[in-house]
C-alpha positions in Angstrom: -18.6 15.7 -5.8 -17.3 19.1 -4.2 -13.9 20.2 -5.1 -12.0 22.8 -2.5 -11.0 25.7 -4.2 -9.6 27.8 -1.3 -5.6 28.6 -0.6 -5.7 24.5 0.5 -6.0 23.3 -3.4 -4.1 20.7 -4.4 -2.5 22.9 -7.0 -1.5 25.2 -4.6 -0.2 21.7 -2.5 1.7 21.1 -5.4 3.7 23.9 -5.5 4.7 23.4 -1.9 5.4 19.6 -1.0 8.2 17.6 -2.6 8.8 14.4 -2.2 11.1 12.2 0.1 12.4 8.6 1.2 11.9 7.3 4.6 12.6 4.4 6.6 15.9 3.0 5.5 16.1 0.1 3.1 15.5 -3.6 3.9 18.8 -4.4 6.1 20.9 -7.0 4.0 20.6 -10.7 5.5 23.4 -12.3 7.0 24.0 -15.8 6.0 22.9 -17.6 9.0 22.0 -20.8 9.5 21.9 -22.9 6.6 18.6 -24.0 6.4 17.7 -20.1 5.9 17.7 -18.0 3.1 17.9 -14.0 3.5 15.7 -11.7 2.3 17.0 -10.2 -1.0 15.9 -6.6 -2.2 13.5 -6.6 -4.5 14.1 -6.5 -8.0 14.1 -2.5 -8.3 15.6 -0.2 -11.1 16.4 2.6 -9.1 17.7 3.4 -5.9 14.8 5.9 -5.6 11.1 4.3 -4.1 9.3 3.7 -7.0 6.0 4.5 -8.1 3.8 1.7 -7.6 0.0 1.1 -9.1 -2.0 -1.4 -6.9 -3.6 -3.9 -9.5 -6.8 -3.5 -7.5 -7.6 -0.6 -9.5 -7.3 -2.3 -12.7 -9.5 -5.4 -12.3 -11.5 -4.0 -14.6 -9.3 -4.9 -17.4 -7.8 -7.8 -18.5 -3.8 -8.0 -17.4 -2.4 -7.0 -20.8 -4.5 -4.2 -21.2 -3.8 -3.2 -17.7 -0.4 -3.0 -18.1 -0.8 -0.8 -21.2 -3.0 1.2 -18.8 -0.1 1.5 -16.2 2.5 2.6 -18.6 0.0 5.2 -20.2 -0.7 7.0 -17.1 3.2 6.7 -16.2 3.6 4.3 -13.6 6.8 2.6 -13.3 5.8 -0.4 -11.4 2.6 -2.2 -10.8 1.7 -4.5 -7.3 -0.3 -7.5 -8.5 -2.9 -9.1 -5.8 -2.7 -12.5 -5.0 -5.9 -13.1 -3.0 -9.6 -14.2 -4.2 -11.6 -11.7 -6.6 -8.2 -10.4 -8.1 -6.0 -11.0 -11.7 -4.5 -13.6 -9.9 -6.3 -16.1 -8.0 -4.2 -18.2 -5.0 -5.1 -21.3 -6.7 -3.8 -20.4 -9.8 -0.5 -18.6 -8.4 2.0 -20.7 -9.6 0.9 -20.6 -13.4 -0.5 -16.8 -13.1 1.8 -14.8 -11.0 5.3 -16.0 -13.2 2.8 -15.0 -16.6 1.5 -11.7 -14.9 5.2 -10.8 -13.6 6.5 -11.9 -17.5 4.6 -9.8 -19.0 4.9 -6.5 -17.0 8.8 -6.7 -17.0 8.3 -7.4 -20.9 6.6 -3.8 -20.7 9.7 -2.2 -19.2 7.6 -1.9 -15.4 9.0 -3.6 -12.2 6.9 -5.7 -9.6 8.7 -4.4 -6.4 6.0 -6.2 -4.4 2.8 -8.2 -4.3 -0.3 -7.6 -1.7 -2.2 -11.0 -0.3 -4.3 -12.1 2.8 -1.5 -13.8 4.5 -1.5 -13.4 7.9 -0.3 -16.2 9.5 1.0 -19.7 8.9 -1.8 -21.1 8.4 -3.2 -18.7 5.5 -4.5 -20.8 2.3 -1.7 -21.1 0.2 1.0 -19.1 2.0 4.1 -21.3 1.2 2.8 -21.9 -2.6 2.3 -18.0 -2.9 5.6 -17.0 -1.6 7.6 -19.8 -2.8 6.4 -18.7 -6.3 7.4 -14.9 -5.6 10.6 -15.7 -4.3 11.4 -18.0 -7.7 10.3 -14.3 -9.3 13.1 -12.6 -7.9 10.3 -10.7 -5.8 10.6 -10.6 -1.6 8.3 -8.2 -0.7 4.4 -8.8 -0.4 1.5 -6.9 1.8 0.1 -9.4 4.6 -2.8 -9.5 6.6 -3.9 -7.6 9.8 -6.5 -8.6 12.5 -9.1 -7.2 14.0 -9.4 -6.0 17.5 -12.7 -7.3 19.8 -13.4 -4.2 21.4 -15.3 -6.3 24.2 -12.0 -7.6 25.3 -8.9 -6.4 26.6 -6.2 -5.2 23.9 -3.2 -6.0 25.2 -3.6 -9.8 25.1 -5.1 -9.7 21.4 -2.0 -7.7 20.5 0.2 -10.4 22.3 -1.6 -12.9 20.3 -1.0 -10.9 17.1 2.7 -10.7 18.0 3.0 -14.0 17.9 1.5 -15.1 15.0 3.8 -12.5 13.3 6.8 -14.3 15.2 5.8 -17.6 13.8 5.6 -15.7 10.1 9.0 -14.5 10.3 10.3 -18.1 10.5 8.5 -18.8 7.3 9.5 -16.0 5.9 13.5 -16.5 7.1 13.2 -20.2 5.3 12.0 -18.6 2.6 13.8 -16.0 2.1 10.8 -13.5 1.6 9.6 -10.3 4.0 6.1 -9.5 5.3 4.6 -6.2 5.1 1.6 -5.6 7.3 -0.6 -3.2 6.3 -1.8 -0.2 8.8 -5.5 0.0 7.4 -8.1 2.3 10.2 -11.5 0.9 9.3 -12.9 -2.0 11.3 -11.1 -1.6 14.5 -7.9 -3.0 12.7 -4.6 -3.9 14.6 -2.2 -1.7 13.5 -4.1 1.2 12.2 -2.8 3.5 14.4 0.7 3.0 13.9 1.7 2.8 17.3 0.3 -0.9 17.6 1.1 -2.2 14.5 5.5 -0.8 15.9 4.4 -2.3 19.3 3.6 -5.5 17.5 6.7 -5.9 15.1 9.7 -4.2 17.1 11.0 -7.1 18.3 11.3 -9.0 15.3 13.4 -9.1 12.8 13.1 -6.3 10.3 14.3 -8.8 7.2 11.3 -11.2 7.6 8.5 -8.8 9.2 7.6 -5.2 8.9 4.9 -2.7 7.7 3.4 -1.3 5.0 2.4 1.9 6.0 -0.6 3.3 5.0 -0.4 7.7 5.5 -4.0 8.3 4.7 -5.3 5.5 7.5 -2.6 6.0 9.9 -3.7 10.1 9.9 -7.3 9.0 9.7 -6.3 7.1 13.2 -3.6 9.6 14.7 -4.2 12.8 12.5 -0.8 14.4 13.5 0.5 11.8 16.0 1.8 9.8 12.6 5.0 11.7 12.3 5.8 10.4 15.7 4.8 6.8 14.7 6.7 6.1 11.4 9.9 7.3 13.3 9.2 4.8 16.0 8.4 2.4 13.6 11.2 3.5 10.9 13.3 0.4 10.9 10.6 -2.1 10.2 8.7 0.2 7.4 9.7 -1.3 4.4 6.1 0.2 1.7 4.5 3.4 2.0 0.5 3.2 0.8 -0.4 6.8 0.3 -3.8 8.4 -0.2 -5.4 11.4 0.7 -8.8 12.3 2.9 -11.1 14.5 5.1 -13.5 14.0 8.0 -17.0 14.4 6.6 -20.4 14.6 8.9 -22.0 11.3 7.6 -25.4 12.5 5.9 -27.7 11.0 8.8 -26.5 9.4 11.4 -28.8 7.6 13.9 -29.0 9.3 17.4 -26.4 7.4 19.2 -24.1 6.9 16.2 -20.5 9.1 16.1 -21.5 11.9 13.2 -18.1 11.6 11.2 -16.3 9.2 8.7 -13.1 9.2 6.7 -13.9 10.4 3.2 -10.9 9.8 0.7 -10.3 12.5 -2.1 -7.3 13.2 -4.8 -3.8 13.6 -3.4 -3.2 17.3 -2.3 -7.0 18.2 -1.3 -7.4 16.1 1.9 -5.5 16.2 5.4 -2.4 13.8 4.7 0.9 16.1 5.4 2.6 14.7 2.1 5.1 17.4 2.8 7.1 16.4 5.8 6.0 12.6 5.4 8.4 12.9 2.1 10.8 14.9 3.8 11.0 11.9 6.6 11.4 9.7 3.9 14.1 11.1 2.5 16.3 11.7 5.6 15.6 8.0 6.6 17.0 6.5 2.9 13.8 5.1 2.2 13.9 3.2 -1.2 10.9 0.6 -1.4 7.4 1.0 -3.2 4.8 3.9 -2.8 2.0 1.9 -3.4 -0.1 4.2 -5.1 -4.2 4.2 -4.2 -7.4 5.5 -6.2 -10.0 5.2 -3.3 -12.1 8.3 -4.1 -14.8 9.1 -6.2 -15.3 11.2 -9.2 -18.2 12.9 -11.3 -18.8 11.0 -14.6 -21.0 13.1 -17.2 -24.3 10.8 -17.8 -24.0 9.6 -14.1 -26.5 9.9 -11.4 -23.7 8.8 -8.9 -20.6 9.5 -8.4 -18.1 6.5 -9.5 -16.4 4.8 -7.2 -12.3 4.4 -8.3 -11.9 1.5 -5.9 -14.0 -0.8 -8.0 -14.5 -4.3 -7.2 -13.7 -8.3 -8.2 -11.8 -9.0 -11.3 -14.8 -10.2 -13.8 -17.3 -8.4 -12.2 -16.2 -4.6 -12.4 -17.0 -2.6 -15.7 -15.6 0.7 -16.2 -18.4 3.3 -15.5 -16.4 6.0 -17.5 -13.9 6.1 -20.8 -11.1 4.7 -20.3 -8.9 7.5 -21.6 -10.6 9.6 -18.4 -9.8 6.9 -16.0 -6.1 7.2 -17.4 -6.4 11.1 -17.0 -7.0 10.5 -13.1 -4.3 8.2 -12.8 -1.9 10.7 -14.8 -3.2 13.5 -13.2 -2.5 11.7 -9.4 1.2 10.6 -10.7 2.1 14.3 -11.9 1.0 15.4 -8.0 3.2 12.6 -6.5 6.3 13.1 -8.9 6.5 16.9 -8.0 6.2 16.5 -4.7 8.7 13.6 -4.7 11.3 15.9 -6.7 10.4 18.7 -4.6 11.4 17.3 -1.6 14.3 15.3 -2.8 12.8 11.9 -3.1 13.4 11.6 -6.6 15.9 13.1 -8.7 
């Protein structure tokens, strides 16, 4: 796969972003009603965000030796998925996600968060999963979005998904836990842009309902236009997903078919304005997880192909390279987040 090599290289990024905390942190619940417990912080060891590994990108190791992998390649904190396909099945979450969490807090890393498909109420397993998070000491977990029907008006379907994440605040204020809904751009997504996903959450209550915002799929929407939307949306941003990418004229596309698609590449060679996105996050106290993603592809020596770092299902996914060069990548992306994130103040 191409590298850049021009004046726009990541090393050259390096040397000019930093890193910063947004969005401040998760406003401290008032003991209301009785019946209602607040959200508590995460269990977190510094007051700075810290740097989080999605498990996604380890499924093709068992959980110890993915924890080894995490702490090799420097990662602080590791978000284990709760949904079908990953370490931890929904079935199995009140057995597997206490042993999982046990076992990476044995390593000296923090679970700030977990990422599931809960959307609404009425996702499989929703009260089982979050109960058992909660009895972790963990409040924070990545929900589910929708999909818009482009055949139909928007502004009712966005009503609709306003209320469904009305009725999961109330599960989430009984039990004490916070949803994070992610801003992902593929798929005509609700929320991708930013700007709906604010319009969807601003009035409710930041402590049981806010986003995880995803840089690389809100710029891929908004290009630009995102430094707007995570200030308008600053109070209910509670995880930052960051990634990096590029428009790229899709090979062949039919005659009637748009010509370009997001391509993601390492942090520091793609689009994403790291820079003042840190900055932000610095002037607005941000302190919860930067959920870091591998979504590109790299040349493996031997390969036809290039390999693909998001990988797939837990069981199915073996790892098309050596692992000490999968660690290299994941080191490699750390050392570009941590100098930019001391750089621009977000870490000490």
């Amino acid at each position: 796969m191409e590298r850049r090599t021009d004046g726009a290289s990541r090393r050259d990024a390096m040397l000019m972003i930093g890193s910063a905390a947004l969005i401040p942190a998760v406003a401290r619940a008032q003991s209301g009603a009785p019946a209602a417990r607040p959200a508590a912080e995460p269990a977190a060891t510094s007051a700075r965000p810290p740097l989080t590994l999605v498990s996604r990108h380890l499924q093709w190791a068992s959980v110890e030796e993915g924890i080894d992998v995490a702490r090799e390649a420097g990662f602080p904190a590791i978000a284990w998925t709760v949904r079908p396909g990953a370490h931890i099945e929904p079935a199995d979450v009140e057995r597997e996600l206490p042993r999982v969490v046990d076992l990476t807090r044995k390593a000296g890393l923090d679970v700030p968060m977990i990422i599931t498909q809960i959307g609404d109420v009425g996702a499989p397993r929703a009260e089982a999963i979050l109960t058992t998070m909660r009895g972790l000491g963990i409040s924070r977990y990545r929900a589910g979005s929708a999909r818009y029907d482009l055949a139909q008006p928007v502004e009712p379907q966005l009503d609709a998904f306003k209320a469904r994440l009305a009725a999961l605040a109330e599960l989430n204020e009984r039990l004490g836990t916070l949803a994070m809904v992610h801003t992902h751009s593929r798929g005509h997504q609700i929320g991708g842009s930013g700007w709906d996903m604010w319009l969807a959450v601003k009035d409710l209550d930041p402590r049981f309902v806010g986003i995880n915002f995803d840089v690389g799929h809100v710029t891929a929407k908004g290009g630009d236009g995102l430094l707007e939307s995570i200030r308008a949306a600053r109070t209910h941003v509670h995880a930052i997903s960051v990634k990096d990418f590029v428009w790229r004229r899709k090979p062949s596309p039919a005659a009637e078919e748009w010509a370009w698609e997001t391509h993601f590449v390492p942090p520091g060679e793609g689009m994403v304005n790291f820079r003042d996105i840190f900055r932000f996050l610095v002037e607005s106290s941000f302190n919860g997880p930067l959920e870091t993603y591998f979504e590109y592809e790299v040349e493996v020596p031997g390969r036809d192909q290039p390999v693909d770092m998001l990988g797939t299902d837990f069981g199915k996914w073996n790892l098309e390279m050596p692992r000490a060069q999968f660690v290299g990548l994941l080191q490699r992306d750390v050392g570009f987040y941590r100098h930019l994130m001391r750089a621009t103040g977000l870490a000490a």
